[in-house]
C-alpha positions as CSV (number, residue, x, y, z in Angstrom):
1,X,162.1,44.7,38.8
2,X,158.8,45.7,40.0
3,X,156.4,47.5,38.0
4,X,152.6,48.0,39.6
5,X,149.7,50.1,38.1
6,X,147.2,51.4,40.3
7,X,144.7,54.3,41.3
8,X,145.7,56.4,43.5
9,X,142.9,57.6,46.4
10,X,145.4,58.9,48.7
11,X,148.7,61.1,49.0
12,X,150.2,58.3,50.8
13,X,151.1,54.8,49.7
14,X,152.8,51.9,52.0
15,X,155.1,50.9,49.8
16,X,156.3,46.9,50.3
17,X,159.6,46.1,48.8
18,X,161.1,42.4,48.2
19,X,164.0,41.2,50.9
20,X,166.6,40.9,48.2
21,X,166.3,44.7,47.5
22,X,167.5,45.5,51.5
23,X,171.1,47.2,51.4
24,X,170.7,47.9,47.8
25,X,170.5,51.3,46.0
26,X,167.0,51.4,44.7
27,X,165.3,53.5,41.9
28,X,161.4,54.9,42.8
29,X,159.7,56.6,40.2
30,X,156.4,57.8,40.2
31,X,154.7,58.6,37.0
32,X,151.3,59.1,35.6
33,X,149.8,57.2,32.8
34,X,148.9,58.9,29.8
35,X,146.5,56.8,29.0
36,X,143.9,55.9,31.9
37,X,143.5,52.3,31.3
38,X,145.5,49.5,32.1
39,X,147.7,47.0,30.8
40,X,144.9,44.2,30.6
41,X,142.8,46.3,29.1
42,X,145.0,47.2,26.2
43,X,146.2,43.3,25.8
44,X,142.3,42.6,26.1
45,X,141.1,44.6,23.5
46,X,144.1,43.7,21.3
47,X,143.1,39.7,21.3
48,X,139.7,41.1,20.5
49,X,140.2,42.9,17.5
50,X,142.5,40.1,15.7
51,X,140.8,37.2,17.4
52,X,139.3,34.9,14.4
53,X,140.7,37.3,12.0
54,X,142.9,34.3,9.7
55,X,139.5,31.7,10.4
56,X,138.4,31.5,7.1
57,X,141.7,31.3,5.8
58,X,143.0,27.6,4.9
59,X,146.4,28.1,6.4
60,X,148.1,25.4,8.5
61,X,149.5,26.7,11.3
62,X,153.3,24.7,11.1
63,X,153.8,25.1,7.3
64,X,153.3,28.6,7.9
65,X,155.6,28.8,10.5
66,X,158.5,26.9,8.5
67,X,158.2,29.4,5.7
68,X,158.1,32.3,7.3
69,X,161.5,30.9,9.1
70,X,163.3,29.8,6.1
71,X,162.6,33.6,4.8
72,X,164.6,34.8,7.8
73,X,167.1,31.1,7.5
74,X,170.7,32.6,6.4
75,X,172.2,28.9,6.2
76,X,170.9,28.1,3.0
């Protein structure tokens, strides 16, 4: 699958597709965002807001995950 996000400054677009797509039935949609900025963006200022957030917590990083698994853990 291909996915790309971009700006569009023209009507037309040379559009490049991968050799294993030749012969196949293929699916083109064009959509526009609803928001105007990117995925980066988004993951970008998602890191920022929770980076540091547990850093003044005491919590070590494997015991946490081994209890939060044995909460889910339907062998017991």
């Amino acid at each position: 699958m291909l996915r790309k996000i971009l700006k569009v400054k023209s009507k037309e677009y040379l559009l490049n597709l991968p050799s294993e797509y030749i012969n196949k039935k293929i699916e083109i949609l064009v959509l526009p965002l609803e928001n105007e900025e990117n995925e980066e963006g988004i993951k970008l200022k998602n890191i920022e807001k929770t980076a540091g957030i547990l850093k003044d917590k005491n919590i070590d990083p494997v015991e946490w995950q081994r209890k939060i698994r044995s909460e889910w853990d339907t062998n017991k």
